[in-house]
N, C-alpha and C positions, 0 to 999 in steps of 0.2 A: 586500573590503568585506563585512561583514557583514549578515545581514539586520536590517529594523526589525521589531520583535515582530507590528506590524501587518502585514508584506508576509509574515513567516514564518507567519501563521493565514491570511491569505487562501491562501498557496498550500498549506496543508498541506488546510484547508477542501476547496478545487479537487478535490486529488488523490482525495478522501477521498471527493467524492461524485461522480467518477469513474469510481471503485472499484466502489463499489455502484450506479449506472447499468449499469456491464458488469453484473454480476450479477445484479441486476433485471430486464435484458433476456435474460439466458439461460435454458437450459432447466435449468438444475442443479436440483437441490431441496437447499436452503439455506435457514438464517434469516440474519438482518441484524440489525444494533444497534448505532447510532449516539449515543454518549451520552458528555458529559463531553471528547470532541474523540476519543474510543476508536470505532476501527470493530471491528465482532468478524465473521466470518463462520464459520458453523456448518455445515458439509456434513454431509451424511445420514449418513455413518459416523463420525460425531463428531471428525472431523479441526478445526480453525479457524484462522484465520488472525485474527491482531489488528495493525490497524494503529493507532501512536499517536503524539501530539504528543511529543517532549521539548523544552520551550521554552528553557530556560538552555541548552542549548548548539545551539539554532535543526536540531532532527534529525528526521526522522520514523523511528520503528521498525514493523521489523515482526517479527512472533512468527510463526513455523509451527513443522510439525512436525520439520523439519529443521533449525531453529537461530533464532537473533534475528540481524537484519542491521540495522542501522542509515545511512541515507542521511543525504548532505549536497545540498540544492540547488544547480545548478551553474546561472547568471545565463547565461552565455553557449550552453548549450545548451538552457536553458532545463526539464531535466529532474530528476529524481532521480536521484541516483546513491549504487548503494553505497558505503562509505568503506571496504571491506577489498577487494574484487574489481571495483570500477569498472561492475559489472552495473545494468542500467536499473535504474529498480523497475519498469515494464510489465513485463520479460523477466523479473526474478523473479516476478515477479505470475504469466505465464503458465506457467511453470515447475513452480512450489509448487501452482498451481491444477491443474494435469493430476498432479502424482504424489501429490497427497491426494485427489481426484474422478474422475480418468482421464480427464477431459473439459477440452478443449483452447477456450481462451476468447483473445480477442486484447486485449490492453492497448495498445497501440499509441501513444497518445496520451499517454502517461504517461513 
């Protein structure tokens, strides 16, 4: 079953702020920029990460330095998941986050 465009923005929304909750509360020195349903995160050495809606085919992406991965919502586990390697998006999250800032941040809830 597909998502309705409405349940696919409220959880991409969820994910999205999150995201920048963890970050917010840590000690990295980053910017944030949340615009347009685009979350962008700027680390100190100009590494970023972009997370973003794609709504025709109900997916969230994400942009780092090491590639574009694209997740599908999975209803019954309730979380994101990548659609090429099955990885969370937390465990990418924490992943992408330690080898572009070196600093080890928990996603857990994602």
């Amino acid at each position: 079953m597909s998502l309705s465009e409405a349940r696919f923005h409220d959880l991409v929304d969820a994910a999205q702020q999150a995201v920048e909750d963890i970050f917010d509360d840590s000690d990295l020195d980053l910017d944030l920029e949340n615009s347009a349903g685009v979350l962008t995160v700027r680390f100190a050495n100009g590494t970023q990460l972009i997370l973003s809606r794609q709504e025709p085919i109900r997916q969230l992406w994400l942009a780092a330095r090491s590639g574009g991965f694209h997740f599908d919502y999975d209803p019954a586990s309730e979380r994101w998941v990548c659609d090429s390697s099955d990885e969370l998006l937390g465990e990418m999250l924490a992943r992408i986050t330690f080898e572009q800032s070196g600093e080890s941040l928990e996603f857990d809830e994602l």
